[in-house]
N, C-alpha and C positions, 0 to 999 in steps of 0.2 A: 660305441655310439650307434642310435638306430637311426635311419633315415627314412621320411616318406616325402614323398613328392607327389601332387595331383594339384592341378590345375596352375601351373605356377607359381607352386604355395611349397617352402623346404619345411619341414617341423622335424628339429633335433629331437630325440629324448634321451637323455641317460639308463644306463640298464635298468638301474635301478627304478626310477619314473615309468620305465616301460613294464615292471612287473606290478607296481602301484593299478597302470591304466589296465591289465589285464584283470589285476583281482578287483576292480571296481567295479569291470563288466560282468566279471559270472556272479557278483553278488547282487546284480541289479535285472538278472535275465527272471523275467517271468517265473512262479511259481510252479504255473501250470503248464508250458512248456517241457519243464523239468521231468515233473510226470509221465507227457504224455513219450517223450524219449525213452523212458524207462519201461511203460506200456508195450512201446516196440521192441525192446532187447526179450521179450518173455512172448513165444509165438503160445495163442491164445487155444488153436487147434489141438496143438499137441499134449496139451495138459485137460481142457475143458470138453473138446467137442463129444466125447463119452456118455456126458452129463448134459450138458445144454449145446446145440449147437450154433456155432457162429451166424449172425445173421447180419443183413443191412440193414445200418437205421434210417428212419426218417428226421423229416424238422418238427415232425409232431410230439409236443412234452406233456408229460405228465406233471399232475402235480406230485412237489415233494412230501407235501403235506403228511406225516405220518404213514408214508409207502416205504414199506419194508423197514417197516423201524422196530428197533433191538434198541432198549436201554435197562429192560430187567432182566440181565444176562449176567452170569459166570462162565468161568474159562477152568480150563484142567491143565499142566502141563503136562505133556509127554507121558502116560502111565501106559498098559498094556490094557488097561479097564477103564479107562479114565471118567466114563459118568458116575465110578462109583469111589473118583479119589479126589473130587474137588475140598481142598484144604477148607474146614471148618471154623481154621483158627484165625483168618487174614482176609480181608475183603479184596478178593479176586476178579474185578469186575469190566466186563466188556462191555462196549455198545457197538452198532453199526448205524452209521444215516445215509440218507442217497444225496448225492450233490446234485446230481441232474440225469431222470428219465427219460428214454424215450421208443416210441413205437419203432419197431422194424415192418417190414416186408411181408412178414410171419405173425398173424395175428397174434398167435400164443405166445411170442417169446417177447421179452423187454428188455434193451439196453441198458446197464444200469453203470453210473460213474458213482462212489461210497467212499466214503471213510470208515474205517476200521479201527477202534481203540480198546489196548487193553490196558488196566491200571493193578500194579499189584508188587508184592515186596520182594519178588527175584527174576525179574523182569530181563536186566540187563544180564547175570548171571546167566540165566536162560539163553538168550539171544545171542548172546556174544560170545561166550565160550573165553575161548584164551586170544580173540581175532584182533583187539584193542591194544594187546602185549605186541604184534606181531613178529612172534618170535625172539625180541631181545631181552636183554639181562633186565630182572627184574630191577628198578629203582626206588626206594623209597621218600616220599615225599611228604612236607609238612601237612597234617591236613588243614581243610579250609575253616575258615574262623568262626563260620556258623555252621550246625549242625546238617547234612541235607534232610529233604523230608524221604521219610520213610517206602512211601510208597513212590514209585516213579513209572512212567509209561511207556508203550509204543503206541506210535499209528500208523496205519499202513495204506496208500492210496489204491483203489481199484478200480477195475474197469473189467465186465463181465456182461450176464446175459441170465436172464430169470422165465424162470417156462411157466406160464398162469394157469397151466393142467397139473403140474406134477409137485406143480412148490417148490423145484430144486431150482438152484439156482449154483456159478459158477462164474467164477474172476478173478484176474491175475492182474501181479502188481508189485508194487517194492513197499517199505515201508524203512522210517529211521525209529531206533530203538536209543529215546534221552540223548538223540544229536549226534549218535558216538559212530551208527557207518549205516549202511541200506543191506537191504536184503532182503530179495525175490521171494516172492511167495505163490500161492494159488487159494483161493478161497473157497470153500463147498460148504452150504447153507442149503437144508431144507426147511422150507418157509412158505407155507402153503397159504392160497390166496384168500381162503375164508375158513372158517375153526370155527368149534365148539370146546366146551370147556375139557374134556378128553382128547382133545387134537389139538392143541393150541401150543403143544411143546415144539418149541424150536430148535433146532441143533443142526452143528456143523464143527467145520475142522480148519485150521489153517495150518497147511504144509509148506515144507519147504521145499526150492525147485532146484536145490544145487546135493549134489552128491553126498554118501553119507561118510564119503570120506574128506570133503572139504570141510573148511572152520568154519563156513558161513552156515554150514549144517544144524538144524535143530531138529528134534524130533516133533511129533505133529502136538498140535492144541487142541482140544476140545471144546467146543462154547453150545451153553445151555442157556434159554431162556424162554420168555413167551411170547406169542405172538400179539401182536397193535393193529392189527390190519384186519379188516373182514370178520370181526368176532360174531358171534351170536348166542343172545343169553337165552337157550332152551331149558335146560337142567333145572334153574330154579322155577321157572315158572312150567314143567310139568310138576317136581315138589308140593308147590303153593297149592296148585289145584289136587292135586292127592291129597293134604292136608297130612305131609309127611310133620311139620312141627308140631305138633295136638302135643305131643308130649311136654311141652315146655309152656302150654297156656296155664299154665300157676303162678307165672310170673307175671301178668298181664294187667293183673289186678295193684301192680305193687309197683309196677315201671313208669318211667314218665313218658308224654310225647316230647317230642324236639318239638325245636322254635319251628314257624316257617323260615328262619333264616338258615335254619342248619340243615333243611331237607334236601332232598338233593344230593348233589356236589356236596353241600355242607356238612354230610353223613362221615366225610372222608376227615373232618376237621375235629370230629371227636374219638373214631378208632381211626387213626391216624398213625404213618406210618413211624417205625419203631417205638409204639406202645406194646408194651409188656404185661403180659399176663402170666398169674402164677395158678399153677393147675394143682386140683386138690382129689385126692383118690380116696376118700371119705368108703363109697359106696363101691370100690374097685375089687370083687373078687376076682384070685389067682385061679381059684379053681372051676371058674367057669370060661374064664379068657384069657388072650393072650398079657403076661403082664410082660413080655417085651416090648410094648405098644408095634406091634407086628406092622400097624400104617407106616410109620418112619424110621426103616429100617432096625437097626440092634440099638436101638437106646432104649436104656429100661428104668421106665418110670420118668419121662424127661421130665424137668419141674416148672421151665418156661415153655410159653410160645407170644411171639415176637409178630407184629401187624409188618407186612411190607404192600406197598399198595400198589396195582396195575392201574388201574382203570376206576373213576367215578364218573356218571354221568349222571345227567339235570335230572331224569327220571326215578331215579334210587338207587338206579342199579349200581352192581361194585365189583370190581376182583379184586380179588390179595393174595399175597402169596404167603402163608404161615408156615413161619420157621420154628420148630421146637429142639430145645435145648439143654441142656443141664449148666451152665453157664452163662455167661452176660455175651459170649461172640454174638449170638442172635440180635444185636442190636446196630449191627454195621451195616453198612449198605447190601452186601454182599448176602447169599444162603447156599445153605448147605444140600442138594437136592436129594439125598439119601432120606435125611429129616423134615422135607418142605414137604406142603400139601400145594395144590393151587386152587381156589373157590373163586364160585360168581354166586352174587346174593344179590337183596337190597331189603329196602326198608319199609317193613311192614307198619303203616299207619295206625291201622286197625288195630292191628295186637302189640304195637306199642313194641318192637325188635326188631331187629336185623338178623336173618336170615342166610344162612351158606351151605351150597352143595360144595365136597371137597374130593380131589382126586390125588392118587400118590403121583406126583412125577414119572418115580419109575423105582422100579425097585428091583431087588438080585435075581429075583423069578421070573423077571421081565412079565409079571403079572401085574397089570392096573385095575385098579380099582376107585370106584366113586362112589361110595359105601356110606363115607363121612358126612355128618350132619353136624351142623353148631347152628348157636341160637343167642345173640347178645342181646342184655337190656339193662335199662338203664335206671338205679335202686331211686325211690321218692327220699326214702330217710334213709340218713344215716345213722350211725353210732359208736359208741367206742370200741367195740369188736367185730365190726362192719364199717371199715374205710373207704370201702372200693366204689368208685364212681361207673364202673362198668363192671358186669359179671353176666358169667353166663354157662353153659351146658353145651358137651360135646358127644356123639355118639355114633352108634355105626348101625346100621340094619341089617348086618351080617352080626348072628349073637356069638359066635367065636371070634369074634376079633376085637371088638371093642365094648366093655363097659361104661356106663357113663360117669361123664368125669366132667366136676365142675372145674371154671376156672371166673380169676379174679383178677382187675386191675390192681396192679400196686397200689395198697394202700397209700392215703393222703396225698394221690398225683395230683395234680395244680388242674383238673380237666372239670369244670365248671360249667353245666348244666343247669338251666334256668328254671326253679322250682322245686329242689334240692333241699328237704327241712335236716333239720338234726334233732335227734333224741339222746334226751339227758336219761339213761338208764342205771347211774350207781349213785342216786340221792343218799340211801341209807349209809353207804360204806364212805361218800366223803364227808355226810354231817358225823358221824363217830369219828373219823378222823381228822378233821378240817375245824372241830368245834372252838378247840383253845388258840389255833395256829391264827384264825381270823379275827381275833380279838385286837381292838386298837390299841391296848397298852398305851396311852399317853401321848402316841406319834401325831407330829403337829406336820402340816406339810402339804405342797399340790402334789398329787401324784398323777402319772397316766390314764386318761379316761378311757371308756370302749371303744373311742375311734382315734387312738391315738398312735401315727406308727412305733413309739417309743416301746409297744407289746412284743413289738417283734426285734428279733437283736441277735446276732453273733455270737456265739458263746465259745467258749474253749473248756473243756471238761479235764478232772482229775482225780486220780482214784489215790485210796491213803498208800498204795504201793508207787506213786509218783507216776504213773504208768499216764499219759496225756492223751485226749482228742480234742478235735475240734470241728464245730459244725455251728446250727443255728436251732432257736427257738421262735416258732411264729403260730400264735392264734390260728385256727381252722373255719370253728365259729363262735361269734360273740352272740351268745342267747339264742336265737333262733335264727339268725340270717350269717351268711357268710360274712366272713371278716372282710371289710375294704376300710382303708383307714381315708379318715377328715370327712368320712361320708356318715351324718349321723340318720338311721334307720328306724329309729323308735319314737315314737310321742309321748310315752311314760318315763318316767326316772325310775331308778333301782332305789329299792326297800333297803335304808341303811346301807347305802354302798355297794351291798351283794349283787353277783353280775354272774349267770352261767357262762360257762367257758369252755373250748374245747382250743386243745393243741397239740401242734406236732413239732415233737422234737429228736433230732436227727444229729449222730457225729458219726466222723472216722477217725476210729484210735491211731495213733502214731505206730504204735506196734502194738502184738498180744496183746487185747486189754482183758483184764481179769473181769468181769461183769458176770456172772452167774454162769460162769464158761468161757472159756479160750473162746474167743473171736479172733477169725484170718485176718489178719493184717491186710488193709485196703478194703473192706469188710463195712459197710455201712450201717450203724446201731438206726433202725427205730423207734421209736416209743411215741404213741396215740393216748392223750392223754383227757382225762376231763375233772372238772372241777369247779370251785368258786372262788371270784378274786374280789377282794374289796377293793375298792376305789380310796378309801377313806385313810388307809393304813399303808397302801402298795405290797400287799401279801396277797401270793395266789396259792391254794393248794389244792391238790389236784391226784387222782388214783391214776393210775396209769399201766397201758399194759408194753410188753415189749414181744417187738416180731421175733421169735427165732430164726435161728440161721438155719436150712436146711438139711435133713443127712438123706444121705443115700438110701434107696427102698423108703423113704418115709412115705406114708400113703397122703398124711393130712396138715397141712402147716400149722402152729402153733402157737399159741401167744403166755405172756407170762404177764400176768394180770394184776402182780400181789407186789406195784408198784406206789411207794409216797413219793410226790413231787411236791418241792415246796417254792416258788421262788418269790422275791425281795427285790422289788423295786425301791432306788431312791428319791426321794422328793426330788422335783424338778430343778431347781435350784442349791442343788446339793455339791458339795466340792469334796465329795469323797471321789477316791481314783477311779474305783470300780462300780459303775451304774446300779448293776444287776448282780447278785448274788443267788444259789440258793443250792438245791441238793438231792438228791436223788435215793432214796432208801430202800431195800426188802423187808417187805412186813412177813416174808417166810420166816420158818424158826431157823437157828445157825446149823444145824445137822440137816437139813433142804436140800440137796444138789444144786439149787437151783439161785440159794441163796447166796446174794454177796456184801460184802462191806460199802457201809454209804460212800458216794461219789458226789465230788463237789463242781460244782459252775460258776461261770464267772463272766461277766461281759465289761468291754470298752466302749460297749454305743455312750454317746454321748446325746444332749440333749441341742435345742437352738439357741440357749442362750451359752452353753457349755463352746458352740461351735464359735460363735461370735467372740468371746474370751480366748480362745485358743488362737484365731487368726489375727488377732488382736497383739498373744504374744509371741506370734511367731515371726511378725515385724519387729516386734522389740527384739526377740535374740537374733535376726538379721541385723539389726544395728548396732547392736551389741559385737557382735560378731567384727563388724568392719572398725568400728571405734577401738576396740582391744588392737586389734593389728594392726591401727595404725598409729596407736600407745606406742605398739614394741618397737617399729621402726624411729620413733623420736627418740627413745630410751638408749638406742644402742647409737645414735647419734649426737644424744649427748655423752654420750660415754666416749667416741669418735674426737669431739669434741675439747673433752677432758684432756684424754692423753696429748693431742697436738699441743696445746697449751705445757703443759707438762710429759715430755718426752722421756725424762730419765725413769717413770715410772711402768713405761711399755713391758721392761723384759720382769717384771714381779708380778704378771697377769700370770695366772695358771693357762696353760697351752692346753692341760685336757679339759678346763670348762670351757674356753673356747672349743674344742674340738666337738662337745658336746653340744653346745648351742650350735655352732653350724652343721652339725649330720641331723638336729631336730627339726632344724629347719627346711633342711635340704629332703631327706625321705619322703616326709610328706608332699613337698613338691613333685618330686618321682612317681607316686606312688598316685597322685591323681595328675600325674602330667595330660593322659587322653581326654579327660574331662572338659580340659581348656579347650581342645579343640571340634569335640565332637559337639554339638548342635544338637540330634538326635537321640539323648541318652533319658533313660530313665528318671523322672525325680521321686524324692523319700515322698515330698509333700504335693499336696494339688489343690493351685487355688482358684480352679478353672481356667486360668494361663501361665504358663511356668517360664515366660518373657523375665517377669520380673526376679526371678528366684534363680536365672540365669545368668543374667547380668552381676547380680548380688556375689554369686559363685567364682565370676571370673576377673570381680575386685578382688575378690578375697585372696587367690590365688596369687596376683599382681601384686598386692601389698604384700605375702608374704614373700615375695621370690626379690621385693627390696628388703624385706625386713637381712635375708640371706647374703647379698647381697652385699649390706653393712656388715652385719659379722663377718665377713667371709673378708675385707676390706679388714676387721681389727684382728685377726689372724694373724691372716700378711703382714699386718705393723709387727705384731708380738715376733714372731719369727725373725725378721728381719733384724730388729732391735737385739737378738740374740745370737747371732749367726757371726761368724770372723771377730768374734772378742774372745781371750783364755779364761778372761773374769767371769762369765756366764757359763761355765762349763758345771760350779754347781746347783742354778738352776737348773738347769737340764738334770740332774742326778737330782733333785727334789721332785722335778715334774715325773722323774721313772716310778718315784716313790710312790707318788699319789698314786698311778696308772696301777702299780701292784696294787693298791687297797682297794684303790676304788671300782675295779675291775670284778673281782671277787663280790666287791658289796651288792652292785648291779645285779649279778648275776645269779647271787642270792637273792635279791630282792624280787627279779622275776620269776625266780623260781614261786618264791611263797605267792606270789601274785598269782600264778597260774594253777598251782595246788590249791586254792582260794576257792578259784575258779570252777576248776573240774568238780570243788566237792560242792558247790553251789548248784553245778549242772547234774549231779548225780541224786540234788534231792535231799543234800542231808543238810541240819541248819549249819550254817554258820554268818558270824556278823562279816563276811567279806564276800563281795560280787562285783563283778564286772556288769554293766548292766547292758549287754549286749545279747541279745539272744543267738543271733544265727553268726559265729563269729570264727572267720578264715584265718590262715596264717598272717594275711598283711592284715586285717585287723586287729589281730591281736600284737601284730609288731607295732603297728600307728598308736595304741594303747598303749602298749609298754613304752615307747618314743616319749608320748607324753608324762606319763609319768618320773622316766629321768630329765625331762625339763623343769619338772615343777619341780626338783632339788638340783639345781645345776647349779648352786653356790657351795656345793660340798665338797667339789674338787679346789677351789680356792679356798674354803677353811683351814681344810690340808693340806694346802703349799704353803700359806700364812704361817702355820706350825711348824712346817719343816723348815722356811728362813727365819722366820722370828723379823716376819716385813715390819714395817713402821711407816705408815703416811697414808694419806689417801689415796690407795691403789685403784679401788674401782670409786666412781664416781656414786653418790647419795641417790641422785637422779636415775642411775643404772638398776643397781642393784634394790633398793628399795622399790623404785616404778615397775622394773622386770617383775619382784616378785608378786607384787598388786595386780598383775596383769595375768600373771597365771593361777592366784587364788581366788579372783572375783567370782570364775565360773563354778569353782567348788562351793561357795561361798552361794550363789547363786544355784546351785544346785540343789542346796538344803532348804533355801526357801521355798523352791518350785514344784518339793518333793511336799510342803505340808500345804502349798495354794492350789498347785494346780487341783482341776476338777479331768483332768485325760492323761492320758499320755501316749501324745503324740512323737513323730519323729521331731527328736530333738535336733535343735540348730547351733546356738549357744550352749558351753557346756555340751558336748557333744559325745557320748558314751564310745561310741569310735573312735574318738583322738586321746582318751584320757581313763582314767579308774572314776568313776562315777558310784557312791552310796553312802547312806551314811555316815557308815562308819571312813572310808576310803577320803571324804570331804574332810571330817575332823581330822583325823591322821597327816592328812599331806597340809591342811590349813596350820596344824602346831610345828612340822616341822619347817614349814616355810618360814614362819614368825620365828621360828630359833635361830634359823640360819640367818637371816637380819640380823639379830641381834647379836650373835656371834663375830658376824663380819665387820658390822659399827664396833663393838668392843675390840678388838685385833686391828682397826685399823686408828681406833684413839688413841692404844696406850702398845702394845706390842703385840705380834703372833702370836707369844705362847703363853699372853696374861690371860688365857681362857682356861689355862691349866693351873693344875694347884701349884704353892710354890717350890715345893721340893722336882719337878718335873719342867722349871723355866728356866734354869740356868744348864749349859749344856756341860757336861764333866769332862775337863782337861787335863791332858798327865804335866806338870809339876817339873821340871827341873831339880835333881837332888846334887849338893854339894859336895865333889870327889876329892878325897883326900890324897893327895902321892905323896911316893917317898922323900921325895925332896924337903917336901911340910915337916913329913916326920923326923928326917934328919934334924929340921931345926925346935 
């Protein structure tokens, strides 16, 4: 017990109260206290005064505004070279900010208080070493239930001293690495007060202050970025006035102007940061320059470069820092500074572009250069071999290093420039092609108009080797103006229907898709299409070209042009399952390389009045849903019912259909036992509030865990009624009987059920499926569950037969309602399969608790009806009058009459 005493005042506290009141004080002491404690354990002399020295400050502050700010920064760990080992593959990224500046004593020097952050995927590894273990037996632990995120931080607080002559700047300080312990550091930052676009590289290091033989040890960091502070845009505007761009006024004539709303600042909202460009080496001779693009380091021939952006101002002007690439990293936060350039430009009114001088970073030769010239503008027409909403030209005025090399925004990026025509360029080759496919043939029907979003739709793709993707089809332009749907843009009507059309369609194969060549898996197919769609018919057909994929040394990207597209819209009010149909052909001959086997599509959009019917019945199979369950809990109470009234017929129930009906009952309650309780869980469906579809879920659960409940209640009788009697010793050896057969049958039965299955998912026909697409082990067990409920009269046909029962053992109301209850939904499934106009996630009849198709509805619907009608006859006339009659009476050995001697004697 601890005692205090002050002022006449005793306060007891127990140990344990007095460790509470301690941890409540160090979690409530000031943040920045904490700091500035730590600030003094690291004498600031010892480490910094080399580089800046220590000064007094005043009360006079700077503002923070953008002083000494670092947020386009990377970090290196620990290399022996490390500006030339920043990881390419991971977004590595630093920043620094100042919390609070201020003047010293020493004009030149600035007090500075910062944070420090580095974010990136081996952070803690890095920083912590083995310090977290300390020293004990390794443990292993469950891990945590959510995955963590990938990338994790440190930040580190400091407090230093910045010299406004030399840039360098110097501070010490601790930092926590993701919560897990501190550790002292020193920070060195040269960061000069005002820059041009060759000075404007920032760099620096954070070291560690503890020995290289402690745990707390790391080797030093490197951080690279640019400067925000005191810039000055000289470079491009001596350029401008040289009239270094003359080579690129070809374009001038063909580019558009921006809005005034996009000028400016606005410049930055259409090359904008991670826009990607693909560069095309059309015109790149080897034998006059360097083709290892010698500007950014050893990559040769890179095929992207990547917009990362510093700096827009209201003026025009711009920085970026341009990442180039041979892969998609380039589009992280993060660059690679072996392969970055860094430019200031802005935007030429006059000549209708934008403008950039560019400098290497830094390279292995510790040679810079600002050599680098580009030039973006922005195309008036487009077309169907011309996508790109931004293009443009790159080159060097050093003629050994760089050839000019155009480059291109990714075809059909969403980047929307006002004034933007399109051109219909392959009339000839869609009227020869497109002539019969456009024909109405008879079709009566509204179809989708040009402004209608029903153009654009999800699609899922298939080739004849079953090989799948999935992606979308959406209009580009409808006749001459961009596609915007409900927005109608023309005061003419189409001649007979006929509508120009442009579109882009885009999947990712599931794996290797066969398509006129191996495609990488994760691999994004395009196809830029154009064509004519009638209105009158819902037919569009369409030539189309497709992007190649890349190879290595390719100089020029490439398109495969000798594309038929057809697709088949359904009339608006159509109750077919699938919307949109159509197909994808090569008009190459089959010896082509290039040529492949047509490929089909398919969509689920649905229409408004398709939507309205759908939620229409997915209230009905919620009530469906709650009415069946609380069918089965009546059913097995009057079956409760029955026997109380009639007791001597308890132990002639079969023990394994009981045992049956309550593990059906029971799993599925298991198996979504978290669901009851979790609030926050995902729904299949969304009807803008998923309140209701909640509550619906945690009836359902409740009715069934009575429905279990009652059985579990007519169990307990059966047993009971069977237990300390010798008379009942051959039920139990009938009930083994059944357990052998019907053990085996099951187990057979889900075998074929799941061979079904597999051959369903590998693509080959057969009339049997699960209609579950993405399907887990507990799915497939909740599936097979159901389906030995829907025969759970077959363990009692086969006890029936083994005693040769007589009487009414199960009740009419049991066994007859039970089975009405579990054939409605199949029953119900067959209807829904020739009404429905979607298919949505099902509620009623639910592919997850049951075998759902066709064929699977028919099958367990007749065998259900058998087994009624088996059970009614066995329980009319006897068990084994279901047998023929040589097979009803059981064979008995006979008694034979023994003669003895005594007989003979007489």
């Amino acid at each position: 017990m601890v005692n205090f005493a002050k002022s006449g005042i005793r306060v007891s506290l127990s140990p344990f109260n007095f460790l509470q009141l301690v941890l409540i004080t160090t979690l409530f002491i000031p943040k920045s206290t904490s700091i500035q404690q730590q600030f003094t354990k690291v004498p600031y002399s010892s480490y910094c005064n080399g580089v800046v020295e220590e000064q007094q400050s005043t009360e006079t502050q700077y503002s923070a505004d953008n002083f000494l700010r670092l947020d386009k920064a990377v970090y290196s760990l620990g290399f022996e070279n490390p500006q030339f080992n920043f990881n390419p593959l991971f977004s590595q990224i630093a920043s620094f900010s100042v919390l609070k500046a201020y003047e010293t004593k020493s004009k030149e020097i600035v007090k500075v208080n910062g944070v420090l952050n580095l974010i990136g995927p081996k952070i803690i590894e890095y920083f912590t070493g083995d310090v977290h273990r300390r020293r004990l037996r390794l443990v292993k632990v469950r891990p945590p239930r959510f995955e963590p995120r990938m990338n994790v931080g440190a930040e580190f607080r400091l407090l230093g001293f910045w010299d406004l002559n030399t840039g360098k700047m110097c501070m010490i300080g601790s930092g926590s690495v993701s919560s897990l312990h501190s550790v002292n550091v020193v920070f060195k930052l040269n960061y000069p007060n005002s820059s041009v676009l060759d000075t404007s590289l920032v760099n620096g290091s954070l070291e560690s202050i503890t020995l290289a033989d402690n745990a707390a040890y790391f080797k030093p960091v490197s951080i690279l970025g640019v400067s925000r502070m005191g810039y000055r845009f000289t470079y491009i505007d001596k350029e401008m006035k040289s009239g270094s761009f003359k080579v690129y006024d070809d374009m001038e004539n063909v580019s558009l102007s921006l809005p005034e709303t996009v000028n400016g600042r606005g410049i930055c909202s259409v090359i904008t940061w991670g826009l990607r460009f693909e560069l095309d080496y059309e015109n790149y001779d080897c034998k006059n320059v360097s083709c290892s693009f010698g500007i950014v380091g050893d990559e040769v021939l890179p095929r992207f470069m990547t917009i990362k952006v510093v700096d827009c101002l209201e003026d025009g002007k711009l920085r970026y820092i341009l990442q180039f690439s041979n892969s998609s990293y380039g589009k992280g936060l993060s660059f690679y500074p072996l392969t970055s350039l860094v430019a200031e430009g802005e935007w030429d009114e006059k000549k209708k572009r934008v403008v950039l001088v560019a400098c290497q970073l830094f390279d292995k030769s510790a040679l810079r250069g600002c050599s680098i010239r580009l030039a973006f503008s922005f195309p008036s027409t487009l077309s169907l071999k011309q996508r790109s909403r931004i293009v443009g030209k790159i080159w060097s005025t050093e003629t050994k290093n760089l050839g000019n090399v155009s480059f291109y925004s990714s075809a059909n990026v969403n980047v929307r420039i006002k004034g933007a025509s399109y051109e219909y360029t392959e009339h000839e080759k869609v009227e020869k092609l497109c002539g019969k496919n456009l024909e109405n043939k008879g079709k009566k029907g509204t179809y989708p108009d040009e402004i209608s979003p029903n153009l654009r739709f999800d699609m899922m793709v298939r080739n004849k080797k079953g090989q799948m993707g999935y992606g979308y089809a959406s209009p580009m332009y409808v006749r001459d103006r961009f596609y915007t749907p409900y927005v109608n843009q023309w005061n003419h009507s189409s001649i007979n229907g006929y509508i120009n059309v442009s579109y882009v369609i885009t999947f990712t194969p599931s794996e290797e898709f066969d398509f006129g060549g191996k495609i990488p898996r994760s691999k994004m197919v395009e196809i830029s299409a154009e064509g004519v769609y009638n209105t009158k018919n819902g037919v569009v057909c369409m030539i189309g070209c497709k992007h190649m994929p890349y190879e290595k040394f390719q100089k020029k990207r490439s398109l495969d042009c000798e594309l038929a597209i057809n697709i088949n819209f359904s009339p608006l009010n159509s109750k077919d399952g699938v919307m949109i149909h159509g197909n994808i052909k090569s008009t190459r001959e089959k010896s082509d390389p290039l040529y492949f086997e047509p490929i089909e599509f398919g969509s689920s959009s649905i229409t408004t009045i398709q939507a309205r019917e759908s939620i229409w019945r997915m209230d009905l199979e919620i009530t469906m849903v709650l009415i069946s369950n609380t069918l089965a809990c009546i059913f097995i109470g009057l079956q409760l019912f029955h026997v109380k009234k009639n007791p001597d017929i308890l132990p002639f129930i079969s023990f394994v259909m009981l045992i049956v009906l309550t593990l059906a009952h029971m799993i599925p309650l298991l198996l979504n036992f978290e669901a009851i309780f979790i609030s926050n869980r995902k729904q299949n469906v969304f009807l803008g509030t998923d309140q209701w579809l909640e509550v619906n879920e945690v009836l359902v659960r409740v009715i069934t865990m009575i429905a279990f409940l009652l059985q579990f209640r007519l169990l307990q009788l059966t047993w009971s009624s069977r237990t300390g009697h010798e008379s009942q010793k051959n039920l139990w050896v009938s009930d083994k009987k059944v357990l052998y057969i019907s053990c085996p049958l099951y187990i057979a039965a889900g075998l074929t059920a799941w061979l079904a299955h597999s051959l369903q998912n590998s693509h080959t026909k057969t009339q049997f499926r699960l209609a579950s697409e993405d399907v887990t082990f507990w799915g497939a067990l909740k599936s097979y569950i159901g389906l030995v409920l829907d025969t759970f009269l077959v363990p009692q046909i086969m006890f029936n037969l083994f005693c040769d029962t007589h009487g009414t053992i199960l009740a009419p109301s049991f066994y007859l309602g039970s089975t009405v209850v579990r054939l409605l939904p199949h029953v119900y499934d067959l209807y829904r399969a020739h009404s429905s106009s979607w298919l949505y996630d099902k509620i009623y009849a639910n592919p997850g608790m049951d075998y759902y198709s066709a064929a699977w509805d028919v099958v367990i619907c007749c065998v259900g009806v058998l087994c009624v009608v088996l059970i009614y006859v066995q329980q009319r006339f006897r068990g084994r009058s279901v047998l023929p009659k040589r097979f009803r009476d059981d064979v008995l050995y006979q008694k034979v009459p023994v003669v003895t001697q005594e007989q003979q004697v007489f």
